[in-house]
C-alpha positions in Angstrom: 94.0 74.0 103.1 93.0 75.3 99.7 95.5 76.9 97.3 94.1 80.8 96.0 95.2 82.6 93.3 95.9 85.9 94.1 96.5 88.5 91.1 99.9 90.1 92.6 99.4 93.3 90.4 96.0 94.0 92.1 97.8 93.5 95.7 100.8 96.6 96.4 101.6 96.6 100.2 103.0 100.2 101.0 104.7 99.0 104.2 106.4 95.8 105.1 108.9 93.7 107.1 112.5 92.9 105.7 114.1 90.0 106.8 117.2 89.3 106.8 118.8 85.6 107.6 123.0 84.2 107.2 123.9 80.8 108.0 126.9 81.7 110.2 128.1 84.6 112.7 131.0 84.7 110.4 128.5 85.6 107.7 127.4 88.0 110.1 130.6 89.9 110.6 130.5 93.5 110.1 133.2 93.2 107.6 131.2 90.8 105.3 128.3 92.3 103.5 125.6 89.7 104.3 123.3 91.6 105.9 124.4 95.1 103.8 123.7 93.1 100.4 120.6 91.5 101.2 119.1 95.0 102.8 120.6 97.0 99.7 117.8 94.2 97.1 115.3 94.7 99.5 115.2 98.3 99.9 115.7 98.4 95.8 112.7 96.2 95.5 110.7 98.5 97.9 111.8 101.6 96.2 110.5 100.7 92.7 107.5 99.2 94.4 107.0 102.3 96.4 106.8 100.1 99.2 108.1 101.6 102.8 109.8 98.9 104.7 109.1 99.8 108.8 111.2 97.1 110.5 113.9 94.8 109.9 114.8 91.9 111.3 118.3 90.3 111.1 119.1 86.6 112.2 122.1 84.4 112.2 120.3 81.0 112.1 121.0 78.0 109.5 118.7 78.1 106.4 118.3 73.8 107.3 116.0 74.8 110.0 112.1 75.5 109.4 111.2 78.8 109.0 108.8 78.9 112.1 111.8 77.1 113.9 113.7 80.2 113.2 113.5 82.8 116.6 113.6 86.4 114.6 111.4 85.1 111.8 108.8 84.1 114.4 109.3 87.3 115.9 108.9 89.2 113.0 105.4 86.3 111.7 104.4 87.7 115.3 104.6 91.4 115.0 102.4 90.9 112.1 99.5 90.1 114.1 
């Protein structure tokens, strides 16, 4: 697999996937702000970007794991395609 260099300022998305991952269901809890803080950067990222986010996906799965070991991130690597 080669390595490409891709000029990010040429490349603006106006729609994309946010993710959202916590270690732990107490992370989780509606009372913690997990999820709520990590959404709040992303849509603030999208904003300035002008960058629409069209589905989130939120997972409770340890961060040891491998991404494509992860069930919602595969979910969300699948609705890609």
């Amino acid at each position: 697999m080669t390595n490409v260099d891709i000029d990010n300022s040429k490349v603006q998305p106006d729609k994309a996937f946010g993710y959202l991952r916590v270690s732990s269901s107490e992370q989780a809890a509606e009372h913690r702000d997990g999820f709520r803080r990590q959404k709040a950067a992303i849509s603030k990222w999208a904003a300035a970007r002008g960058v629409r986010i069209i589905r989130w996906f939120h997972e409770t799965h340890t961060g040891a794991s491998k991404p494509l070991d992860r069930p919602v991130f595969r979910d969300m690597v699948t609705a890609l395609h």
